[in-house]
N, C-alpha and C positions, 0 to 999 in steps of 0.2 A: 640468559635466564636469571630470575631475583635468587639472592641467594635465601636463606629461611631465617639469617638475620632482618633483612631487608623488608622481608614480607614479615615478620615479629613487629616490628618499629612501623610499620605502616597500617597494620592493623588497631595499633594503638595510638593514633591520631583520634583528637577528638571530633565530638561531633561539629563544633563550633569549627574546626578545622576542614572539616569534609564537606561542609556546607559551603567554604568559600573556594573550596576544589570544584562541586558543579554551580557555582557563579561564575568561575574563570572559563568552566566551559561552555557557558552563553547559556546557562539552562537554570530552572530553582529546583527548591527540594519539590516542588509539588510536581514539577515538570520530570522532572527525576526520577519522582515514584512511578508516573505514570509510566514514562519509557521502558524501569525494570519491570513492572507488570505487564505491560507489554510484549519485551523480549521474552519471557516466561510461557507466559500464554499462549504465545504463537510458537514460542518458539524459534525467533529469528534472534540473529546475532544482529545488536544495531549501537551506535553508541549515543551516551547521552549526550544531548544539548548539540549545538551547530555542529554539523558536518565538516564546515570550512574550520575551525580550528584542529580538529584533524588530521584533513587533509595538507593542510601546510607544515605539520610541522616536521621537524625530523625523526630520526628513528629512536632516541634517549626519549628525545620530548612523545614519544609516541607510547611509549612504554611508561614511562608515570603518568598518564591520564589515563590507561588501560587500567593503571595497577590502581588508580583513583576511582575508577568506576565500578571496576568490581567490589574494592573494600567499601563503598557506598552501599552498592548492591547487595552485600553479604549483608550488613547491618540495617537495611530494608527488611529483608526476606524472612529475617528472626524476629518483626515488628507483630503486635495482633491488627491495627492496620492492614497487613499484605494479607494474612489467615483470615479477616475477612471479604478481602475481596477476591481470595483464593476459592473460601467458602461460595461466595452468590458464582462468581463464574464458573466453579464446576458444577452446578448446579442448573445450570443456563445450559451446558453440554448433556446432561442426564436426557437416557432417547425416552420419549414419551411412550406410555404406551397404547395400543392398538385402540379405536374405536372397538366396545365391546360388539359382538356379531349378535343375532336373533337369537334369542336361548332355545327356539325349539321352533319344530315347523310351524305350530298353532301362533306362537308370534311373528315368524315371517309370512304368513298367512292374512294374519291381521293387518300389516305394513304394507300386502301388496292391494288389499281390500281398500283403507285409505285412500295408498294411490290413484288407484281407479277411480273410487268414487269422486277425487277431488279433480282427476280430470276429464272426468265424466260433467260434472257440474259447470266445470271450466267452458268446457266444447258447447254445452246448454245456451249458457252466458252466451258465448263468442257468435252462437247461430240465431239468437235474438235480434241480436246488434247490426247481422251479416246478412240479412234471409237470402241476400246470391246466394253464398257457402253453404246455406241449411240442408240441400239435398246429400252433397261430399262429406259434412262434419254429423247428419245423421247416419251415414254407414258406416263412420268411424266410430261413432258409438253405440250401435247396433254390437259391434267389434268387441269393443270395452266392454260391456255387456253380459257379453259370451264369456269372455276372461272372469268375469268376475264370479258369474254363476259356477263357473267351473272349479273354485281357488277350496282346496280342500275336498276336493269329494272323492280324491284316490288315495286310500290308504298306505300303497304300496308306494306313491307320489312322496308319503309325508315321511315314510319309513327311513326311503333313500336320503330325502332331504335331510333328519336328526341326525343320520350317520355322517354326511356332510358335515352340517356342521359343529359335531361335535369333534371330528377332526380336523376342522381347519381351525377352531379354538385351541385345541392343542397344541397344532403349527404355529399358532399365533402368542403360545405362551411358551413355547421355548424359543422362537424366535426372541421375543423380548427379553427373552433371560439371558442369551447369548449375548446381546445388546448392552445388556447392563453388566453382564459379564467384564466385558471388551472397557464401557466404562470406565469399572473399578481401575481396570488396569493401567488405562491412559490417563483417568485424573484420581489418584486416590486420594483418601480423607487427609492424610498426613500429609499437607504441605510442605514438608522434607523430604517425601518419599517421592514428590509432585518435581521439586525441585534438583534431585540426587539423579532424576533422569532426564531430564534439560542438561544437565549438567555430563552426561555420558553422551547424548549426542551431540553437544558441542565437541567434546573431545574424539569424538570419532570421526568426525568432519573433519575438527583442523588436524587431523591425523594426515589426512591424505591429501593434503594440498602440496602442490609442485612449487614452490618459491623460484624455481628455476626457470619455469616455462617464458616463452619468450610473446612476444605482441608486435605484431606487425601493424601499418595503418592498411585498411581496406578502399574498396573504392571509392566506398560512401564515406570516405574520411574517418570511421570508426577504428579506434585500437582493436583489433581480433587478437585472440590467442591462433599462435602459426599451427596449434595440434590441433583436427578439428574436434578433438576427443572433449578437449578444457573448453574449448567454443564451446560444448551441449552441456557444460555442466549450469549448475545451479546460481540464483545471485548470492545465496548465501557461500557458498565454495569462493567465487568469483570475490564477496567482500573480503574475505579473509587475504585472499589474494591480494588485494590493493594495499588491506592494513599493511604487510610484509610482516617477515619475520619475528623480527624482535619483539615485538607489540601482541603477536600472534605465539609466540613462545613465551609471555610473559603473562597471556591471558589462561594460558594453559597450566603452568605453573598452580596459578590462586586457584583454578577449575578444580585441581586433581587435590591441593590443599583443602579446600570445600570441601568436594566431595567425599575426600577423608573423614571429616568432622563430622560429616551427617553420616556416615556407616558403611561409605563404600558404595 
């Protein structure tokens, strides 16, 4: 693990510096921004720039490109840059709300009047066109007709209906307040507070990862996990997995330091 010398002096790299840290990882800063806004958003743990430098290197060399990506990442994340496209993507997440319903029966009334007549009109047209169909498509709207004459004439009809829907408006206004509720809480305004909880579930994750667990090859030639427990687990469990330890204890380290600095 870095010690807090190590993570002082690394933090204080400049920018000119950290730009040629994700060059060396096959990636730019514009590729870079994207990736951390990405990781963010979703929420997955991924690293910047080619996979294959990575994956080859050792486990020292794994741990300064971890400890390079984050301190990139930290120095992204405090940009107005990221707060704007922190801003439009929660905003893209915001649950719409409800088409509003018929304010009263006399309006839903009048909507099914519409209907009718417009498919009354329609079946007209259609048995013009058809005269076979004219006998079948006149007793369909003989039908429509009937419906239509009848749309409002029970008071007792309209009474139930207001109560409807003045209760399902209701349902449909705290349902959307729950919504936006739920929201707040998963994207709030403060992109630190957006970030200080990415930041708690990464560390919860690589909390419980088994650096021990072993891999066998399968029959399909695939490495399995021999527990079939770590088999079900997640890719993100499973990447941290592969990072190994050191790289994974070193990203945990800067996490918990972050997270410090935005308030816990």
């Amino acid at each position: 693990m870095l010690t807090a010398v190590t993570l002082a002096l690394i933090a204080s790299v400049s920018v000119t510096a950290q730009t040629e840290i994700v060059t060396k990882l096959g990636s730019s800063v514009e590729e870079a921004h994207d990736a951390i806004f990405g990781a963010f958003s979703t929420g997955a743990v991924q690293m910047v720039g080619v996979s294959d430098v990575f994956k080859t290197a050792g486990a020292q060399t794994r741990v300064a490109l971890v400890t390079a990506a984050i301190t990139f990442a930290r120095g992204y994340t405090g940009t107005a840059d990221f707060a704007r496209r922190y801003g439009v993507y929660r905003e893209e997440q915001r649950p719409p709300a409800d088409a509003p319903p018929a304010a009263d029966a006399s309006a839903l009334n009048a909507e099914q009047r519409t209907a009718l007549q417009e498919g009354i009109a329609s079946m007209e047209q259609t048995a013009k066109q058809f005269p076979q169909m004219k006998k079948e498509l006149d007793a369909q709207i003989a039908e429509m007709r009937k419906q239509l004459a009848a749309i409002g004439t029970s008071k007792e009809a309209d009474a139930q209906m207001n109560a409807l829907l003045k209760q399902g408006a209701q349902d449909a206004a705290a349902e959307h307040k729950q919504r936006l509720m739920e929201w707040e809480n998963r994207y709030p305004a403060d992109p630190k507070r957006f970030i200080a909880m990415r930041l708690r579930q990464f560390l919860a994750l690589s909390a419980t990862v088994d650096y021990s667990a072993r891999l066998t090859k399968a029959a399909d030639g695939m490495m399995r996990f021999e527990n079939p427990q770590y088999e079900q687990k997640d890719n993100q469990w499973k990447y941290l997995y592969r990072a190994g330890k050191p790289a994974v204890d070193a990203a945990r380290a800067l996490a918990q330091d972050w997270l410090k600095s935005l308030g816990g």
